[in-house]
PLY file of the C-alpha trace (Angstrom):
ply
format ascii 1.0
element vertex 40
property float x
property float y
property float z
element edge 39
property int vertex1
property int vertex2
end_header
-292.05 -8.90 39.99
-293.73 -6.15 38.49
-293.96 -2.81 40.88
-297.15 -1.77 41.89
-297.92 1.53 42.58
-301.34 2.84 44.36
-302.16 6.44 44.00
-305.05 7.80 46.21
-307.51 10.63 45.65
-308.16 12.70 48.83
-310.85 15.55 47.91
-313.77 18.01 49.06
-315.73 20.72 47.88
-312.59 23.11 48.03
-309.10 21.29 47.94
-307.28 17.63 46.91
-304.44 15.52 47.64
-302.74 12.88 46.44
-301.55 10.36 48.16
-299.09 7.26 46.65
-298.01 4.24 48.05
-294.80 2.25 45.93
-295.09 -0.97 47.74
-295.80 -3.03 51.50
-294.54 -1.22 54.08
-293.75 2.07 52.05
-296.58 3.91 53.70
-298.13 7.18 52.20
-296.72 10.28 50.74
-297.72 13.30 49.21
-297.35 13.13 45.52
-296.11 16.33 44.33
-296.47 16.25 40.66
-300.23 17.84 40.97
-301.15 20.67 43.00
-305.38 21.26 43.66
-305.81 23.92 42.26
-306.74 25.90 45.51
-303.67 25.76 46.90
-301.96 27.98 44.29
0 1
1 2
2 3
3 4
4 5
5 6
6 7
7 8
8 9
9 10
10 11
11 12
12 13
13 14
14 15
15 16
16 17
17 18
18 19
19 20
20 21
21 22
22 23
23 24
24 25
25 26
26 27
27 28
28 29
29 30
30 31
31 32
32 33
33 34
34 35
35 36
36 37
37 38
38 39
C-alpha cells in the first residue's frame, strides 16, 4: 500500500504552520522543513 501523507496549512494575517500527518493514528506534527517567514 502506497503511503499517504497529509500536510496541513495553518495561517493568519501574520504567521503559518505546517502541520503533517504520515498515516492513522500518527497524529500531527510540526513540519520543519518551512519556517513562516515571521518567525525568523
Amino acid at each position: 500500500m502506497k503511503k499517504t501523507v497529509t500536510w496541513i496549512l495553518i495561517a493568519d494575517g501574520t504567521q503559518a504552520r505546517v502541520l503533517e500527518n504520515t498515516g492513522p493514528g500518527k497524529g500531527l506534527r510540526q513540519w520543519r522543513g518551512w519556517i513562516s517567514p515571521s518567525t525568523r
